[in-house]
C-alpha positions in Angstrom: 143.2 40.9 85.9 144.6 40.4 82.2 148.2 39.8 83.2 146.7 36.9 86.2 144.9 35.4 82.9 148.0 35.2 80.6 149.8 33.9 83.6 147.5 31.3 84.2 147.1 30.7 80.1 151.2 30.2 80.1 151.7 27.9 83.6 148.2 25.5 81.3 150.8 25.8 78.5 153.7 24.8 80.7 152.0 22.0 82.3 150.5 20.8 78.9 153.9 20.7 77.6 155.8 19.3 80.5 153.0 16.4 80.3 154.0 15.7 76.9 149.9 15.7 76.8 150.0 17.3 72.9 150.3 14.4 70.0 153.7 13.9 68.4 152.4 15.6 65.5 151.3 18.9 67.1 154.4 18.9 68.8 156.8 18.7 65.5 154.9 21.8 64.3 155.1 23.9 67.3 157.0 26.3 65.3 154.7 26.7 62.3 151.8 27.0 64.7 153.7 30.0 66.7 154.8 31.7 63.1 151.0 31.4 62.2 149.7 32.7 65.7 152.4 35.8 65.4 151.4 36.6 62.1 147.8 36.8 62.8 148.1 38.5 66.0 150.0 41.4 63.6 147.6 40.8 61.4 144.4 41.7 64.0 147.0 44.5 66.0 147.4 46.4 62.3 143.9 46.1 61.1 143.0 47.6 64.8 145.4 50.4 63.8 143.5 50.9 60.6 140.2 51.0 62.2 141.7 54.2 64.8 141.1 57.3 61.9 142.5 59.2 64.8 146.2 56.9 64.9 145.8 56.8 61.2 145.0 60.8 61.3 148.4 61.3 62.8 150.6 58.8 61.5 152.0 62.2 60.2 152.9 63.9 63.7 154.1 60.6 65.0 156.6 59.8 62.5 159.7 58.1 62.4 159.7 57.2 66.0 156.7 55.3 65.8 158.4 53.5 62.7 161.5 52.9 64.5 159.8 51.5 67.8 157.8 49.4 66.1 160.6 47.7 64.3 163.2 47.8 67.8 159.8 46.2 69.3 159.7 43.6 66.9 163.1 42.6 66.1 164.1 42.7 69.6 161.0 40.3 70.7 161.6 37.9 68.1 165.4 37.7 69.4 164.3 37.8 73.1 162.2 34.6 71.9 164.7 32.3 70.0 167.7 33.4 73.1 165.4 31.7 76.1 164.3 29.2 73.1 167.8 28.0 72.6 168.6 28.1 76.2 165.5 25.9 76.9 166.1 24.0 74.4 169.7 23.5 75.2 168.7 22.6 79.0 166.6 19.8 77.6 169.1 18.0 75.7 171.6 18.6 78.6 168.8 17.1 80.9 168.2 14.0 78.0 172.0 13.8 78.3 171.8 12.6 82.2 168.9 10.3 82.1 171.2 7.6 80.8 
């Protein structure tokens, strides 16, 4: 049920921004919206961490692996993000380039 829900959130998202239904405004600060949403997401995500005294209990046993998937996790999502960014981004102005 959660995936059908952030599937249906994202095609809202997609059709809200294929519209062009957001003001110009909004739109020019897509970015700084996104930052602030991932930052708060880590934000909630770590203070749920904190509120686990069992994770926080073995933080010890878990280690470096835990360290180092958290960081492969985030670095490689952030990357995965601006690669399909610049190639949607990239398709648009190719697409801009043809309507003339």
């Amino acid at each position: 049920m959660n995936i059908l829900l952030y599937l249906i959130i994202m095609l809202v998202g997609v059709f809200i921004g294929n519209k062009k239904i957001l003001k110009n405004s909004i739109m020019k600060n897509l970015d700084s919206i996104q930052n602030f949403a991932l930052m708060l997401l880590l934000f909630i995500m770590g203070i749920s961490i904190g509120i686990d005294k069992e994770v926080v209990k073995s933080f010890g046993s878990i280690g470096m692996k835990a360290v180092v998937l958290s960081i492969f996790s985030v670095v490689f999502s952030v990357l995965g993000v601006k690669m399909v960014s610049a190639k949607v981004l990239k398709t648009e102005e190719k697409r801009k380039e043809y309507d003339y």
